[in-house]
DRENDO-1510 file (C-alpha; in Angstrom, 1 decimal, always signed):
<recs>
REC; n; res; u; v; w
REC; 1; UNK; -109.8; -82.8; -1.9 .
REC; 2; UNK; -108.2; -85.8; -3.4 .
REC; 3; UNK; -108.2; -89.0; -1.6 .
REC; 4; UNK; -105.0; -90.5; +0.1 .
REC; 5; UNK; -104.2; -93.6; -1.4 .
REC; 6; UNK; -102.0; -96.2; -0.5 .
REC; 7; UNK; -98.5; -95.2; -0.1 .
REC; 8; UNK; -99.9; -91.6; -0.5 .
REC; 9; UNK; -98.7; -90.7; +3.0 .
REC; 10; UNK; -95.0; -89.9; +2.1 .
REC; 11; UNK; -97.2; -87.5; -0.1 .
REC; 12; UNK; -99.5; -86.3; +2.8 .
REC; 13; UNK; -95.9; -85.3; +4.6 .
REC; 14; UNK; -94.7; -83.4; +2.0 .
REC; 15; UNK; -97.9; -81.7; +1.9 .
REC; 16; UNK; -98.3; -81.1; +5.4 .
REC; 17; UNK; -94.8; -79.1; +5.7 .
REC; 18; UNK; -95.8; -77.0; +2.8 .
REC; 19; UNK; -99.1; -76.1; +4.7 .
REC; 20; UNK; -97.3; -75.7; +7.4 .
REC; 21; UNK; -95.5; -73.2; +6.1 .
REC; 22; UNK; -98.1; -71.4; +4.4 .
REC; 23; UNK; -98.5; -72.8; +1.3 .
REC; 24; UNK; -101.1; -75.0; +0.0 .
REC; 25; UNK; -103.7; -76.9; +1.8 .
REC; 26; UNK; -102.7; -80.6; +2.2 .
REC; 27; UNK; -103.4; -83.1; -0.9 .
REC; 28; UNK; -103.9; -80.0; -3.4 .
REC; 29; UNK; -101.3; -79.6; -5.9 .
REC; 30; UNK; -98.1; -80.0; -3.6 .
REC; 31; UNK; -95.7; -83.0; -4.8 .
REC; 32; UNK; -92.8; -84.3; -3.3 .
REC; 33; UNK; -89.8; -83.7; -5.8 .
REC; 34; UNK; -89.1; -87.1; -7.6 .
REC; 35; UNK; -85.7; -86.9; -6.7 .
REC; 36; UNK; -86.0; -86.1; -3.8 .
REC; 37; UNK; -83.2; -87.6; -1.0 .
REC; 38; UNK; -84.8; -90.1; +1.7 .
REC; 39; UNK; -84.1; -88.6; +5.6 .
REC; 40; UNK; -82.5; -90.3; +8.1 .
REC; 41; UNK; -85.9; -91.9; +9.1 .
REC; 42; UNK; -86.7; -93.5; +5.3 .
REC; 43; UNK; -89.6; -90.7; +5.4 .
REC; 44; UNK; -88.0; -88.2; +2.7 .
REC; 45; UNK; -88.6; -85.8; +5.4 .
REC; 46; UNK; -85.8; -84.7; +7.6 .
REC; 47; UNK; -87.0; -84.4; +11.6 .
REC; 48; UNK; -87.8; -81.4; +13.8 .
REC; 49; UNK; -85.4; -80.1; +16.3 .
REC; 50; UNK; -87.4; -80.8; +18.6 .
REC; 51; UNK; -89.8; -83.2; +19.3 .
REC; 52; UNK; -93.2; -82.2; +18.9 .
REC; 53; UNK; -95.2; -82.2; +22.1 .
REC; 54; UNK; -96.9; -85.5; +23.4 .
REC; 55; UNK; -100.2; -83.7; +24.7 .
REC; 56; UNK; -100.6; -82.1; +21.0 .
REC; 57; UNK; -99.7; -85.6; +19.4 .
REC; 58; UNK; -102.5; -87.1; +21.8 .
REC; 59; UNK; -104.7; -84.2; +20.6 .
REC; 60; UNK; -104.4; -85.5; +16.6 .
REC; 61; UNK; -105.0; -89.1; +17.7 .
REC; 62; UNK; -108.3; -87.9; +19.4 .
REC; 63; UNK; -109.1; -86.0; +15.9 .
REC; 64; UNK; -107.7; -89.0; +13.8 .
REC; 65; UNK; -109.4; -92.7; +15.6 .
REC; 66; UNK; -112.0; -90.9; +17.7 .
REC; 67; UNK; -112.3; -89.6; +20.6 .
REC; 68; UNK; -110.0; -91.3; +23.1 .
REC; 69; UNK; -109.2; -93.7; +21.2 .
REC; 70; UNK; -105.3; -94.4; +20.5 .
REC; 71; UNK; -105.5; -96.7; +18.1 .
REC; 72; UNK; -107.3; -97.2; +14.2 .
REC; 73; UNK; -110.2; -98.2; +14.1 .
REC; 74; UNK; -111.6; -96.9; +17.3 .
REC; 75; UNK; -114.9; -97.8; +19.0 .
REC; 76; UNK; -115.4; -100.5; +16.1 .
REC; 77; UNK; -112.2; -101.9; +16.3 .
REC; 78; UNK; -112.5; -102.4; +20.3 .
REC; 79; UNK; -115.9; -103.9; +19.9 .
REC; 80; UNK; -114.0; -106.6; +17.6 .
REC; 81; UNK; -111.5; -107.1; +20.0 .
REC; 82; UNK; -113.4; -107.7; +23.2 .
REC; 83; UNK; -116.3; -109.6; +21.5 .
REC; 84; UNK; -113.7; -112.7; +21.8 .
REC; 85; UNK; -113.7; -112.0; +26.0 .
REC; 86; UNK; -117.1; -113.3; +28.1 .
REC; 87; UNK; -117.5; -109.9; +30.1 .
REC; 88; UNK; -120.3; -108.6; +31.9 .
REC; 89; UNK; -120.9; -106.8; +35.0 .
REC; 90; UNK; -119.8; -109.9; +37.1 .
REC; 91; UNK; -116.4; -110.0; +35.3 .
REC; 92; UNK; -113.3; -107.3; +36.0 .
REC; 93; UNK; -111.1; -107.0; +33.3 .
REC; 94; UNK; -107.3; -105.6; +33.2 .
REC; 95; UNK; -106.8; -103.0; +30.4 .
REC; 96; UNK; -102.9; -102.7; +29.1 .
REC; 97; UNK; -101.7; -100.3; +26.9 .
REC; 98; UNK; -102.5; -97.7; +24.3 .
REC; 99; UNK; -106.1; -96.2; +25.2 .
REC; 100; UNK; -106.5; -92.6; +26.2 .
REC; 101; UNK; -109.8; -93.8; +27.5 .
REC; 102; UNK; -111.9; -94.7; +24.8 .
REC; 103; UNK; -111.9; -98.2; +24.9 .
REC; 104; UNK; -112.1; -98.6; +28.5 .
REC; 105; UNK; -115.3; -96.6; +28.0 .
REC; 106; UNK; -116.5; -98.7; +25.5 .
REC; 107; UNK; -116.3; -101.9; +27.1 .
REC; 108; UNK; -117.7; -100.7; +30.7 .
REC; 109; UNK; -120.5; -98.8; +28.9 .
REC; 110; UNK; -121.8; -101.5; +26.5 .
REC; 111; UNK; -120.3; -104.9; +28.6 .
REC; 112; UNK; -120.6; -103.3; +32.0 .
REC; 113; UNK; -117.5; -104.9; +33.6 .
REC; 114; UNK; -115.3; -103.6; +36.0 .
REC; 115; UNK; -112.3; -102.5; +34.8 .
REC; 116; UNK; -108.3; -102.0; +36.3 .
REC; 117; UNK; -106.8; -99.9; +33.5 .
REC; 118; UNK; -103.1; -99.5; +33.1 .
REC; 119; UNK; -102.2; -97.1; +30.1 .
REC; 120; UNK; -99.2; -97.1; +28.4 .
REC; 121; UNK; -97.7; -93.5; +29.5 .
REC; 122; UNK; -98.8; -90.9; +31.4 .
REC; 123; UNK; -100.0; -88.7; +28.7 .
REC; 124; UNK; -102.7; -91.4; +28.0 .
REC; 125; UNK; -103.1; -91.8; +31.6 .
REC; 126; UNK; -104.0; -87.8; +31.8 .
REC; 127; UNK; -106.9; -88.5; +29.1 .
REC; 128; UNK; -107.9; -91.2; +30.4 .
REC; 129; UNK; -108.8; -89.7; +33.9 .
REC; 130; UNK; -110.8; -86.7; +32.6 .
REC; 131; UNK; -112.4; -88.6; +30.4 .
REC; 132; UNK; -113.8; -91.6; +32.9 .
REC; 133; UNK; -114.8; -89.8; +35.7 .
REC; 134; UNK; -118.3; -90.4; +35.1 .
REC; 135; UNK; -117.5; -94.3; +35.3 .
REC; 136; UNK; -116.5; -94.0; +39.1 .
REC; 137; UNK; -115.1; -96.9; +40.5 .
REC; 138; UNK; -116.6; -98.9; +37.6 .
REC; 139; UNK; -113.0; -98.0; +35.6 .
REC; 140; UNK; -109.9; -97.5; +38.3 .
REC; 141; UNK; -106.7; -95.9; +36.4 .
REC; 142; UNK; -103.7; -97.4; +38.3 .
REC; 143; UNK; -99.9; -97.1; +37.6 .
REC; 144; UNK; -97.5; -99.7; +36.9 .
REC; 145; UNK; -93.9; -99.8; +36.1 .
REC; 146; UNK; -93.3; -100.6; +32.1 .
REC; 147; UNK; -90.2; -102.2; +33.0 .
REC; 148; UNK; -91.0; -104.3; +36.2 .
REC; 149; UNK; -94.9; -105.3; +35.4 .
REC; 150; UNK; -97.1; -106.1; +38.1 .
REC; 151; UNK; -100.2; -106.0; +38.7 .
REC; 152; UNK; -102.9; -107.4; +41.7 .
REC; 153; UNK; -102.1; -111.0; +41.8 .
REC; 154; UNK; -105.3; -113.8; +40.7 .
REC; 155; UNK; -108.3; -110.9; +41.0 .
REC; 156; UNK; -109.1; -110.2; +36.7 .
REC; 157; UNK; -111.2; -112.9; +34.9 .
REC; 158; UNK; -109.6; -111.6; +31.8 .
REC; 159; UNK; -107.3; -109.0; +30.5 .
REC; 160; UNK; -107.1; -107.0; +27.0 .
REC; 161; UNK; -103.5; -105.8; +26.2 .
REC; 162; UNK; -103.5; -102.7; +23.2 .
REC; 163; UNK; -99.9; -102.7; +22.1 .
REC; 164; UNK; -98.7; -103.4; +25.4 .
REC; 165; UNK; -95.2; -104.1; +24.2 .
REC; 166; UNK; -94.9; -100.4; +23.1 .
REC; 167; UNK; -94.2; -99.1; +27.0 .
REC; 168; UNK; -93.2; -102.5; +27.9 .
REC; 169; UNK; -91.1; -104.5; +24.8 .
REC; 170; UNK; -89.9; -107.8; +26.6 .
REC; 171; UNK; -92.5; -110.4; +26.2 .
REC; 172; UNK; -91.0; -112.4; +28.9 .
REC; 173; UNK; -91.3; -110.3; +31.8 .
REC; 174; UNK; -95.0; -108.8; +30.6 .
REC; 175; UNK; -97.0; -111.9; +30.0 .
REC; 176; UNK; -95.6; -114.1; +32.9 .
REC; 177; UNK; -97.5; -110.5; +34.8 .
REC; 178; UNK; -100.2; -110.9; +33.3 .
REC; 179; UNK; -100.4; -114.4; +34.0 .
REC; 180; UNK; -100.3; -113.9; +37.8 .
REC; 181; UNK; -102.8; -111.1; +37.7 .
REC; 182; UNK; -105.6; -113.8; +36.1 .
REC; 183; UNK; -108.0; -116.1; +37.5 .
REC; 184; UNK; -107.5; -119.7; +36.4 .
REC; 185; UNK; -108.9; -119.8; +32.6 .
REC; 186; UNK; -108.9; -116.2; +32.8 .
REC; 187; UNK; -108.9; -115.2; +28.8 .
REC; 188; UNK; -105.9; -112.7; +26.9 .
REC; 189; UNK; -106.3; -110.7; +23.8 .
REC; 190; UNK; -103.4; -109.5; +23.0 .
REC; 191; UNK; -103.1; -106.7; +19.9 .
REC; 192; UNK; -99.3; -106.3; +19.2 .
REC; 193; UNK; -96.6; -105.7; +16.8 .
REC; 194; UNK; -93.3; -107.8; +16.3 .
REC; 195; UNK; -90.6; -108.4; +14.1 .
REC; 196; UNK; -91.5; -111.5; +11.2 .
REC; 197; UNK; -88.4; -110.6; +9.9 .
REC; 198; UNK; -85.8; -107.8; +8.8 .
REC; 199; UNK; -86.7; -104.6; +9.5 .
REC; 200; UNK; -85.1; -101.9; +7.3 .
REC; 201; UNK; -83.3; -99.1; +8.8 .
REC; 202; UNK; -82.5; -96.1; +9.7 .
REC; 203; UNK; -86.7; -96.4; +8.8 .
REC; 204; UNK; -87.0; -98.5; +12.3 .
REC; 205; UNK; -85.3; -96.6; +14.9 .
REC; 206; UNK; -87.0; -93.3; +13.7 .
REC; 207; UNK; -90.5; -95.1; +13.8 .
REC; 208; UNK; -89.4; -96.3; +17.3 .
REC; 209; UNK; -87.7; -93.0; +18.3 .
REC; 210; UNK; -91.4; -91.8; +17.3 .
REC; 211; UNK; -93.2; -93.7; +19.0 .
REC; 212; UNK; -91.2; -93.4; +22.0 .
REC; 213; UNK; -90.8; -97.4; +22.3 .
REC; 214; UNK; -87.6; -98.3; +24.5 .
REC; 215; UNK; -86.5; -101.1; +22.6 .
REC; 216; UNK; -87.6; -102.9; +18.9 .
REC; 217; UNK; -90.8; -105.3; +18.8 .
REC; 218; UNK; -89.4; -108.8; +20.2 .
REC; 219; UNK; -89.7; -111.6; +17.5 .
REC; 220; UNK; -93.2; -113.4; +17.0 .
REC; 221; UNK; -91.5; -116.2; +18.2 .
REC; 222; UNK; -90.3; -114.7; +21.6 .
REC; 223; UNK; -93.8; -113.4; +22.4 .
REC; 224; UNK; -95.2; -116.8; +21.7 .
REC; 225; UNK; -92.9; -118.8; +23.5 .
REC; 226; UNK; -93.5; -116.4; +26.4 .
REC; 227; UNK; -97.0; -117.4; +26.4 .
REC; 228; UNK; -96.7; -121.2; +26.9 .
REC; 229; UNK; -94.3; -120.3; +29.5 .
REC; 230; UNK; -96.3; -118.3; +31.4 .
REC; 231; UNK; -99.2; -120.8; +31.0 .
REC; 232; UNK; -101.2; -119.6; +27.9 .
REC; 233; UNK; -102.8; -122.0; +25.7 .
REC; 234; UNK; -103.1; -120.2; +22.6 .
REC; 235; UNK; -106.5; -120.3; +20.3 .
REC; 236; UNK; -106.4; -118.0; +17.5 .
REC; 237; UNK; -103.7; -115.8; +15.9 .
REC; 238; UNK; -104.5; -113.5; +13.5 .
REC; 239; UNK; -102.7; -111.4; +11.2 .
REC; 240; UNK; -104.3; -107.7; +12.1 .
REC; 241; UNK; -102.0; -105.5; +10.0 .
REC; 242; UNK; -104.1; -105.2; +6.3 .
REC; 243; UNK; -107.2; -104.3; +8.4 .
REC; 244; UNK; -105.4; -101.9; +10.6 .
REC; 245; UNK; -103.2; -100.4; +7.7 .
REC; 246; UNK; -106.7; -99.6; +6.0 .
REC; 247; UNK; -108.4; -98.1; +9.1 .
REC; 248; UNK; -105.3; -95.9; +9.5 .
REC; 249; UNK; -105.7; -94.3; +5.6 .
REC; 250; UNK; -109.1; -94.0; +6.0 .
REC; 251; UNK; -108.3; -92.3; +9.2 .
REC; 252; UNK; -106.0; -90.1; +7.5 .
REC; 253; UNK; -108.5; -89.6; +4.2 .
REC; 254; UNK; -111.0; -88.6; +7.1 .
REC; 255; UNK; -109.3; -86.0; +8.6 .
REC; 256; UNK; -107.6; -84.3; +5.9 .
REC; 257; UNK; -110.3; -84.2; +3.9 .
REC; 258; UNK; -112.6; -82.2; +6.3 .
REC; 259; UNK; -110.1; -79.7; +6.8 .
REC; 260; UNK; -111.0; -75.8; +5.5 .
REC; 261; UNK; -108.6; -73.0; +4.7 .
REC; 262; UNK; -109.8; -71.7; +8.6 .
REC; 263; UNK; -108.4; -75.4; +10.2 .
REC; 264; UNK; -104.4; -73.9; +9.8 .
REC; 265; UNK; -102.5; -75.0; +13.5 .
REC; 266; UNK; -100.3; -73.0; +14.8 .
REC; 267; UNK; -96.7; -73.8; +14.4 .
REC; 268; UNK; -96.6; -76.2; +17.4 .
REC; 269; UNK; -99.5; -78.4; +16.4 .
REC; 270; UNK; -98.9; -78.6; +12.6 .
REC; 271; UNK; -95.3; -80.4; +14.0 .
REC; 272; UNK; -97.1; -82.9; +15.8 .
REC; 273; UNK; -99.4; -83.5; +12.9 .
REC; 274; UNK; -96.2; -83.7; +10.7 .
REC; 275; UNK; -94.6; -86.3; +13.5 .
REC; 276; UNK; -97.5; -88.4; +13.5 .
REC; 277; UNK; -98.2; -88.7; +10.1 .
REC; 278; UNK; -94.2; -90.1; +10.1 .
REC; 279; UNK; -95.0; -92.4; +12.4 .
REC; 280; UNK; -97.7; -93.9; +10.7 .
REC; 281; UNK; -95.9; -93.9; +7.1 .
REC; 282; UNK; -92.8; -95.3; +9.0 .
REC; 283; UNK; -95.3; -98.0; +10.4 .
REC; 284; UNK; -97.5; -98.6; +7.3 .
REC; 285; UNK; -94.1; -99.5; +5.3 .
REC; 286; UNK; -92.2; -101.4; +8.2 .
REC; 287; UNK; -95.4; -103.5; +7.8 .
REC; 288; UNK; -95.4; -103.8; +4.5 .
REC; 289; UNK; -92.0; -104.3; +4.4 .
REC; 290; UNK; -92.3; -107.5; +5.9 .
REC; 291; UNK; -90.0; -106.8; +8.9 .
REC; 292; UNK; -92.7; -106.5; +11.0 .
REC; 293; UNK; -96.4; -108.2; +11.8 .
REC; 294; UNK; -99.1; -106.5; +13.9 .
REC; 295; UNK; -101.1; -109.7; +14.9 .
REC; 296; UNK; -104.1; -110.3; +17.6 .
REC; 297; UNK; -103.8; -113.4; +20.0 .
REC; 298; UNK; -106.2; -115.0; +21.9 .
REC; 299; UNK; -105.4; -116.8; +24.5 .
REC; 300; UNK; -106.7; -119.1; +27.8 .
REC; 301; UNK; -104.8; -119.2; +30.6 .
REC; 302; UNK; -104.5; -122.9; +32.2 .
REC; 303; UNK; -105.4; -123.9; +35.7 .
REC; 304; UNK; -103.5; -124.3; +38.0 .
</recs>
């Protein structure tokens, strides 16, 4: 089974919709025509009539970053993450954002603290519960509005937000939340994406139609602006996306390359594999594009 190198998703997709119809297996012998005419999306792939279904999506991301996990990387990647916050089992934290489960497992399991967790949809939120129920009280799964944020006011000693924005894309209303809901010098690590610059379309809103995202990435200058505001003071930024554009391929390189002639999904699972792997093209070239950044902030909030 060849290897998918970079860029070699628009190849996996092509692949993929052959398999899916009953041709060859993915990454053996099927090529995308060279002429081939881009789709509306900038994936040379035209989309479904219907949008695949979440649950199966969420499925493929269990298969594709581990289980529960909803990001690349997985259990490594959230270990890197929450190494910058002092937890323990006298510390509660407040989770945000894209985790079926997986990384609030991690972090109570191996850090022990007590964690309020606030996933970004209710798909995730589904995962999440079956999965934790061993955890008890240790993990509480509580809902929230995307769009009005708010969350128990001064209680977490820090907070870990896991592309937060996705569910809940205006900086200024989310961090200021976020803000309340920590102790003085409560710590932030904030994993996100936002626009560094032009975004190509139509490749942006199919990536965001994908990804279900109400509104486009604010500007890294709006998030961090909205920061100070809300009392931040900001240590460290780092620019995350090389490191989680090669987690994702390897991902991808992973799961394909396990797969057997017995592994074919029926007609509604292969269209969820199809969607995701568009999304994570779509995302692997806005990136590289240089419209937009996925970076990880870490942040302290002041006294007050």
């Amino acid at each position: 089974m060849s290897r998918i190198r970079q860029g070699g998703l628009r190849h996996l997709l092509w692949s993929l919709r052959a398999w899916s119809a009953g041709q060859a297996m993915p990454g053996q012998g099927v090529e995308p025509p060279p002429d081939a005419p881009a789709a509306a999306g900038g994936t040379d792939m035209a989309a479904p009539a219907h949008a695949p279904r979440a649950d199966l999506r969420a499925g493929w991301a269990d298969r594709l970053w581990e289980e529960g996990f909803a990001l690349p990387g997985g259990e490594a990647e959230i270990q890197r993450l929450c190494g910058l916050l002092p937890l323990s089992p006298a510390t509660t934290l407040l989770l945000l954002g894209q985790d079926a489960g997986g990384a609030a497992r991690t972090i109570a399991g191996q850090r022990g603290a007590w964690i309020a967790a606030h996933p970004g949809d209710a798909v995730l939120a589904g995962r999440m519960a079956e999965r934790l129920k061993p955890f008890g009280r240790r993990i509480a799964i509580q809902p929230w509005d995307p769009a009005q944020p708010a969350f128990r006011a001064r209680y977490h000693h820090h907070a870990l937000a896991l592309e937060a924005l996705r569910s809940s894309p205006d900086p200024a209303r989310l961090l200021p939340a976020i803000a309340a809901a920590l102790k003085p010098g409560g710590q932030l690590v904030l994993l996100d994406i936002v626009q560094v610059g032009e975004a190509a379309e139509p490749a942006l809103s199919r990536w965001m139609e994908l990804e279900s995202r109400p509104a486009p990435p604010p500007a890294r200058a709006a998030l961090e602006d909205a920061l100070a505001v809300s009392g931040f003071h900001l240590h460290v930024v780092e620019d995350a996306g090389s490191r989680h554009c090669a987690a994702a391929l390897e991902a991808w390189n992973r799961l394909i390359g396990g797969w057997s002639g017995q592994d074919r999904p029926d007609a509604a699972a292969a269209a969820a594999l199809v969607a995701e792997a568009e999304a994570w093209l779509l995302r692997q070239r806005l990136l590289a594009g240089g419209g937009l950044g996925l970076f990880r902030w870490h942040a302290t909030l002041a006294a007050r």
